[in-house]
C-alpha positions in Angstrom: 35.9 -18.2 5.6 33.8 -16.1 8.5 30.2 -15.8 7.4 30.2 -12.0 7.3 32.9 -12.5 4.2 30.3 -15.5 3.1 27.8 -12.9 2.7 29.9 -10.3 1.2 31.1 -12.4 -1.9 26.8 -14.1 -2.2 26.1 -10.2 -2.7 29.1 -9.4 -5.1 27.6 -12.2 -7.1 23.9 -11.4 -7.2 24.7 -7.6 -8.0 26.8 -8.8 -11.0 24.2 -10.7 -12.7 22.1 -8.7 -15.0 18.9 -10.3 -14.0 19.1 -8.6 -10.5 18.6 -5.2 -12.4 16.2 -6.3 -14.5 13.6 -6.7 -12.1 14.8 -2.5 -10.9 14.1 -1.7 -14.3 10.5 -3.4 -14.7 9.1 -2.4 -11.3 10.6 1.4 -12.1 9.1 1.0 -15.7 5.3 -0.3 -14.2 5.7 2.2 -11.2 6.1 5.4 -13.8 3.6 4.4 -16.1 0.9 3.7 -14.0 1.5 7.0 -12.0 1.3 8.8 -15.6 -1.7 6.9 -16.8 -3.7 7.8 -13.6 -2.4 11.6 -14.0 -4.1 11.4 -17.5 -7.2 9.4 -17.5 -8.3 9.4 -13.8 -11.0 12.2 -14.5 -13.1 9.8 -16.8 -13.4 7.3 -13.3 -16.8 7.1 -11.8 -15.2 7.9 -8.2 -13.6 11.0 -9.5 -17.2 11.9 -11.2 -18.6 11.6 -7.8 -15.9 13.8 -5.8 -16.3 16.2 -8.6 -19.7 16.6 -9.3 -20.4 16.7 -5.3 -17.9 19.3 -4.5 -15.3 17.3 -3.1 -11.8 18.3 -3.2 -10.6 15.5 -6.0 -6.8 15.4 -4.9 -8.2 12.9 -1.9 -8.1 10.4 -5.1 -5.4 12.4 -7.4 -1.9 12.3 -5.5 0.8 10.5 -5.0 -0.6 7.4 -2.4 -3.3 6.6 -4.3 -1.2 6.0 -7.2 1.0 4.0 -5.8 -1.8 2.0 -4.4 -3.3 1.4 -8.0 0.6 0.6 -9.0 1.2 -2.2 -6.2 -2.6 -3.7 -6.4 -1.6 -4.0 -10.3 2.8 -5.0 -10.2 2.3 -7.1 -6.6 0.9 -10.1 -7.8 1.7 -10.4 -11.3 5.5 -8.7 -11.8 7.0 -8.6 -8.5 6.5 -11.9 -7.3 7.6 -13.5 -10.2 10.7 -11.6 -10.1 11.5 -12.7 -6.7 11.1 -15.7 -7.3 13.6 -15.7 -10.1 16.0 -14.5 -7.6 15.8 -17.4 -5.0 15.0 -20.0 -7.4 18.8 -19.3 -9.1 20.5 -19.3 -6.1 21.5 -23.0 -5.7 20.1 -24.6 -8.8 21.8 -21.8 -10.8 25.5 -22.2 -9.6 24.8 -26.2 -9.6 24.1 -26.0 -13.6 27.0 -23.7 -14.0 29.3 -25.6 -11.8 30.3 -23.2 -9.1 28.7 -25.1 -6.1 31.3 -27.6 -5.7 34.1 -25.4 -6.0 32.4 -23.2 -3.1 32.0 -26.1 -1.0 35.0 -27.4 -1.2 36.3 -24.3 1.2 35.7 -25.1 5.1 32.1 -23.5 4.3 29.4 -25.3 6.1 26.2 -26.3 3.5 23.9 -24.5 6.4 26.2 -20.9 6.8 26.1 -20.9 2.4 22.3 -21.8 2.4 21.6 -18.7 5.0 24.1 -16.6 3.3 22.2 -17.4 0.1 18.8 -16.8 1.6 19.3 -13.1 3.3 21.3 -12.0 0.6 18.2 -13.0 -1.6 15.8 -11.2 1.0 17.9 -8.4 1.0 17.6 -7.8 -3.1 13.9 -8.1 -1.9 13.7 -5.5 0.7 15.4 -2.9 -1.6 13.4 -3.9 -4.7 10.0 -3.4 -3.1 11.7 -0.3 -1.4 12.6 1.3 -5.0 9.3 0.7 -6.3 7.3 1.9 -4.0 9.6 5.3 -3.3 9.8 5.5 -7.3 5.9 5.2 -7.7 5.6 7.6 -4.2 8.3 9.8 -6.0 6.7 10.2 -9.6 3.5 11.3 -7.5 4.7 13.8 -6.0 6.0 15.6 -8.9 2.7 15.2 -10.1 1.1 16.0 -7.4 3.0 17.3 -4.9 2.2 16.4 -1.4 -1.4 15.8 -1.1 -3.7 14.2 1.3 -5.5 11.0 0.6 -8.3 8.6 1.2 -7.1 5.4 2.4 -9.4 2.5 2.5 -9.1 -1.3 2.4 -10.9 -1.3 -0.6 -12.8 0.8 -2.7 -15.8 -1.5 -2.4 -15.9 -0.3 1.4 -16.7 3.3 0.3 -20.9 3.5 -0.2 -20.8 6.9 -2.0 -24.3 6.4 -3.9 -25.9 6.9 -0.3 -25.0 10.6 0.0 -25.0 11.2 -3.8 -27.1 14.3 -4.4 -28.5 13.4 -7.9 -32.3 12.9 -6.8 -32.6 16.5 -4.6 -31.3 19.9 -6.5 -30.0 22.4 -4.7 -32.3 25.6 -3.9 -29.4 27.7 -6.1 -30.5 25.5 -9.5 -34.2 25.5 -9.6 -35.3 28.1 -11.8 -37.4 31.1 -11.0 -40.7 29.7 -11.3 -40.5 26.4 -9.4 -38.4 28.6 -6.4 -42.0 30.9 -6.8 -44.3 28.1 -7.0 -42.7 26.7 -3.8 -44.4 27.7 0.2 -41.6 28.6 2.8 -41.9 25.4 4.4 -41.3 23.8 1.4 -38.4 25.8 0.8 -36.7 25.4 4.3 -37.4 21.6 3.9 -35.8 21.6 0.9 -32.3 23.5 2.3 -32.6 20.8 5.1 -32.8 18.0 2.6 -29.3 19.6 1.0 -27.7 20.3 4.3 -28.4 16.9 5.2 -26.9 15.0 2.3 -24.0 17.5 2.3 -22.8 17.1 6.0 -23.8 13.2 5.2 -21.2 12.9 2.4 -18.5 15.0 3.7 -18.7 12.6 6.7 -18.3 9.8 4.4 -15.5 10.7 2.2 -14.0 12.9 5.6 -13.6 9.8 7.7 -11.1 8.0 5.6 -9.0 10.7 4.9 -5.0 10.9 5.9 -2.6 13.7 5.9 0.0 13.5 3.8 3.1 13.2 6.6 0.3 9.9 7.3 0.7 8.7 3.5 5.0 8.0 4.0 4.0 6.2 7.2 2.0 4.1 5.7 3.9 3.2 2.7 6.9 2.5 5.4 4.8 0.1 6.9 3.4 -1.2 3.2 7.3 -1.4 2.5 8.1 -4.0 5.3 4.6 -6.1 5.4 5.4 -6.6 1.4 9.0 -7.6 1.9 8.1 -9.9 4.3 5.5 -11.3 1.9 7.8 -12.1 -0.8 10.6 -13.4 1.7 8.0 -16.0 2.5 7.4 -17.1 -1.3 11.2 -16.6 -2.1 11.5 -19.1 0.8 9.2 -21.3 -1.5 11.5 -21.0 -4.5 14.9 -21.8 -2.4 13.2 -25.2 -1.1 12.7 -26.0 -4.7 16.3 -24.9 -5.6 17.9 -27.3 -3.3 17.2 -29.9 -4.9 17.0 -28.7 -8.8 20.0 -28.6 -11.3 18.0 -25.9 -13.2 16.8 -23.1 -11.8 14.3 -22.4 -14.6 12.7 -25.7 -13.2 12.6 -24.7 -9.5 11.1 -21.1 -10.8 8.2 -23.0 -13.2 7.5 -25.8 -9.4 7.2 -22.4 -7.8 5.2 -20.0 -9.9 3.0 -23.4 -10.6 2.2 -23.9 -7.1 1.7 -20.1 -6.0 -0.9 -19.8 -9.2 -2.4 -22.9 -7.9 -2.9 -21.8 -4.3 -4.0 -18.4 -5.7 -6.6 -20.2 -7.5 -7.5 -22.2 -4.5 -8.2 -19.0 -2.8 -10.4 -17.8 -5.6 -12.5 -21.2 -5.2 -12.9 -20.4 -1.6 -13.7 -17.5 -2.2 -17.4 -16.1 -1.0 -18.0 -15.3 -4.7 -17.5 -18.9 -5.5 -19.6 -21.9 -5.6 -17.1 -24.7 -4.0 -17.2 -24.5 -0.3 -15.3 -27.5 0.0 -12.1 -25.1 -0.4 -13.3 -22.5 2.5 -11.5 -24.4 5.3 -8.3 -24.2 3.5 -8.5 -20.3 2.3 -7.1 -19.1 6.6 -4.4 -20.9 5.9 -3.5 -20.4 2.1 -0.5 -18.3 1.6 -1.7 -15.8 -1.3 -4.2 -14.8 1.3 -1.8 -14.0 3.7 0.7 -12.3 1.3 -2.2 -9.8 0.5 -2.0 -8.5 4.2 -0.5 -5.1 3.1 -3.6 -4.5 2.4 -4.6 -3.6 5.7 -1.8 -0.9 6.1 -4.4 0.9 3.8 -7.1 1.1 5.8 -8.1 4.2 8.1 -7.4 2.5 11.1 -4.7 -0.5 11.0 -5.9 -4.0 12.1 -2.5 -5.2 14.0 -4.3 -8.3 15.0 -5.4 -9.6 11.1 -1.4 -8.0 10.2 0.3 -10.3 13.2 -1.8 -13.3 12.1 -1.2 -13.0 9.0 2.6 -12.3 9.1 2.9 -15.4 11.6 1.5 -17.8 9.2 4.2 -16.3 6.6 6.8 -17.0 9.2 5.6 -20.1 9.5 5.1 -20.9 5.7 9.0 -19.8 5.7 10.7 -21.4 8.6 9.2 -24.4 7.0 10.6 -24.3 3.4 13.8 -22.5 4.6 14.3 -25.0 6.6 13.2 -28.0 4.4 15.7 -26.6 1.9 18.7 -26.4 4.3 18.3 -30.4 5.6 17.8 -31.2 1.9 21.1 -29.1 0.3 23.1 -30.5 3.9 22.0 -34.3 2.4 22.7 -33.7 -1.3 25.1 -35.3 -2.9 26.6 -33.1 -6.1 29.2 -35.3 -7.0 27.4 -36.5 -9.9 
């Protein structure tokens, strides 16, 4: 059997197992709802009271890109790694338990051509899972929306709106009659020039991080393959653990374990945190690292941090991938 027909029958298989559609229909369900909870509620935010009350043009925060944002900050983590897990951790435990491996093997198929096969068939359910989800989230905001420019920031912490917030000065338009009276001319032009001032201040800071909306698809292209190859690295995780289970519920719990673990290990080292002794470790962690899509949001894109970071994921899966393959070559399943 050539390995191009290898691959062919691995996909036949994954796409008629109804699991592989159920993580399509809970990213699509998350995607939807979060777009239409932040079309309904959004106003009652504290950023949305600040671009309203100070004139700003609120679609920077309402549209399409920002919604999809909120959706992957929210699904990434806690729905779509779980699922992809799911999907490598079945692939060789799965057809051990139901007693399919041996009958595969025992075609001139090399263990190492059926592990790959396994593993970019896997990677490809990836790729086109994160792909619908993020154009189904994009897509729900633009019938919302329509096509809208956005602010685009690493975080929302990075924004310092209350230095150009306006509360402590009122405009020259809403003092009343006697105070505008009661005022000299100098006090009056200085009080314009205090307005002005703020004004130009805060349009610079909410002006600086804005991106067209042509911008927005670029950037979710390149969100698209930095979280692919995020979760290719933790699927890798879940195949290593696969090789060597007979149940692929077990190889899902050893990899969901350990990924909570190291995310919890990240949150020690954190700077918020009171155990240093974990700091050394967080550079190298790989929750930290899956998190660089991050940095597609930002005004201007960091390609160093994003090359570090997705070297250590190649690392982190050359490693287990190849872990995995040396331990499936060794295993015996005659038993």
């Amino acid at each position: 059997m050539t390995f191009i027909k290898l691959l062919r029958v691995e996909w036949i298989k994954a796409m008629r197992m109804r699991s592989t559609y159920i993580a399509f229909a809970a990213a699509g369900l998350l995607s939807v709802l979060v777009q239409l909870g932040i079309y309904s509620g959004a106003d009652e935010s504290d950023f949305y009271q600040f671009l309203s009350k100070n004139g700003f043009n609120t679609s920077l925060l309402l549209n399409g890109f920002a919604g999809t944002r909120v959706a992957l900050e929210v699904g990434f983590r806690l729905l779509l790694a779980p699922m992809v897990i799911l999907t490598f951790a079945r692939q060789v435990a799965g057809e051990d338990l139901r007693g399919t491996l041996r009958l595969i093997l025992a075609r001139p198929i090399s263990r190492t051509s059926l592990m790959t096969a396994k593993f970019l068939v896997s990677s490809a359910h990836c790729v086109l899972l994160m792909g619908f989800f993020l154009s189904l989230s994009y897509g729900v905001g633009l019938v919302l929306y329509g096509p809208q420019d956005s602010i685009t920031i690493g975080r929302l912490s990075e924004l310092d709106t209350r230095s150009y917030a306006t509360d402590e000065i009122e405009a020259p338009d809403e003092l009343s009659h006697g105070e505008y009276r009661g005022m000299t001319d100098e006090d009056r032009n200085k009080r314009r020039g205090q307005w002005r001032g703020l004004e130009q201040a805060r349009n610079f800071a909410i002006a600086k991080y804005v991106i067209s909306a042509r911008e927005c698809v670029a950037r979710l292209l390149i969100v698209w393959a930095l979280t692919s190859w995020a979760l290719m690295s933790l699927g890798a995780i879940a195949i290593f653990f696969s090789s060597f289970n007979r149940h692929p519920i077990a190889a899902m719990a050893l990899t969901i374990g350990l990924y909570f673990m190291v995310g919890i290990m990240q949150l020690l080292a954190s700077s918020d945190m009171i155990i240093p002794i974990f700091r050394w470790l967080e550079p190298y962690l790989i929750t930290g690292s899956m998190d660089f899509w991050g940095e597609a949001m930002s005004f201007e894109l960091d390609w160093g941090q994003i090359g570090r970071d997705g070297g250590l994921l190649a690392i982190y899966t050359g490693v287990f991938f190849g872990a995995a393959t040396l331990i499936f070559r060794k295993r015996d399943l005659t038993g």
